[in-house]
C-alpha positions, 0 to 999 in steps of 0.5 A: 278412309275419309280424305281431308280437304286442302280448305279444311286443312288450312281453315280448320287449325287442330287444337294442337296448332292452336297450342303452338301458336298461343305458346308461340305468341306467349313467349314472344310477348309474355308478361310485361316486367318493370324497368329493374334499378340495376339495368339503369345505372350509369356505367359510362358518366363523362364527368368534367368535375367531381364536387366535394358537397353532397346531395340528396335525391327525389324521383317523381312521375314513374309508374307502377308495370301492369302485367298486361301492359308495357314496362314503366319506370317506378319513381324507387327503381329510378332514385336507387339507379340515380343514387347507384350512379352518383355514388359510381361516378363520384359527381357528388362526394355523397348521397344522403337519404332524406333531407340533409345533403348540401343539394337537392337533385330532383328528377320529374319523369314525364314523357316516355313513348314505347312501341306496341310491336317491333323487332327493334323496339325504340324508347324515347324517355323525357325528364326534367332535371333540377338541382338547388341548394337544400337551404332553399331559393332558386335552382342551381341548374334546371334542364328537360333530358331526352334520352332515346334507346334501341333494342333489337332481336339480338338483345332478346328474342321476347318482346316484352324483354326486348322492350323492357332492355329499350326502357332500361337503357333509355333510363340509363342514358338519360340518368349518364346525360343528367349527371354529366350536364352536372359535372360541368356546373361551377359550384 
């Protein structure tokens, strides 16, 4: 019978070994999904007013989700949680689809900054917000939004999950901020 060293049991990992740790390693981290629509939208909007005109909605700047990479924001997945939470909170009486509403809200995303690894895993996300009458001219109300949300191990295990939650929920305050600053405009 052939003994086994203890360099040669821990310098020499068996197959087996290398499966658990790859599976291991796959279902901490895993493929990279994109930040949904319905993990975006606003479920606490603390609106001072309600306006009667309506809007419509352009989102700019978000980014396709490379599957190797980290969870981005698309440009639809933002308008359809932005159109989701004006409808939810009522700021505006109506959304309409293209051209035609009494304002033109756009939203420029252009700073979120993620985390490689981390058990609570923190993402800072920046947009500049603009509202203008539809008729043209200047805006109405332009302001840059800094949003910033944490999720932990308690959230999700997986973090590529974890940090997919963070990138939502960044999203999602920064879409609740945006809304109240206009609820408090005088239109």
């Amino acid at each position: 019978m052939r003994s086994i060293s203890q360099q040669q049991l821990f310098c020499r990992p068996s197959r087996l070994s290398w499966t658990v740790l790859c599976a291991f390693v796959a279902l901490i981290w895993g493929c990279a999904s994109p930040a949904t629509h319905q993990g975006m939208i606003a479920t606490k909007v603390d609106t001072a007013k309600k306006h009667p005109q309506t809007v419509s909605v352009a989102v700019t700047g978000g980014k396709e989700t490379d599957s190797a990479g980290t969870p981005q924001i698309t440009d639809a997945a933002f308008r359809d949680a932005l159109v989701a939470s004006i409808r939810d909170s009522q700021v505006f009486s109506g959304v309409i689809e293209g051209k035609g509403g009494d304002y033109l809200l756009t939203v420029t995303l252009f700073g979120m900054q993620q985390p490689i690894f981390g058990l609570s895993l923190t993402v800072t996300l920046e947009a500049g917000w603009t509202l203008q009458r539809a008729s043209g001219g200047a805006p109405v109300w332009q302001e840059s939004i800094k949003s910033v949300h944490t999720a932990t191990t308690s959230d999700s295990f997986a973090a590529v999950t974890r940090l997919r939650l963070a990138t939502e929920g960044a999203a999602k305050k920064n879409i609740e901020q945006g809304l109240a600053k206009i609820s408090q405009l005088n239109l």
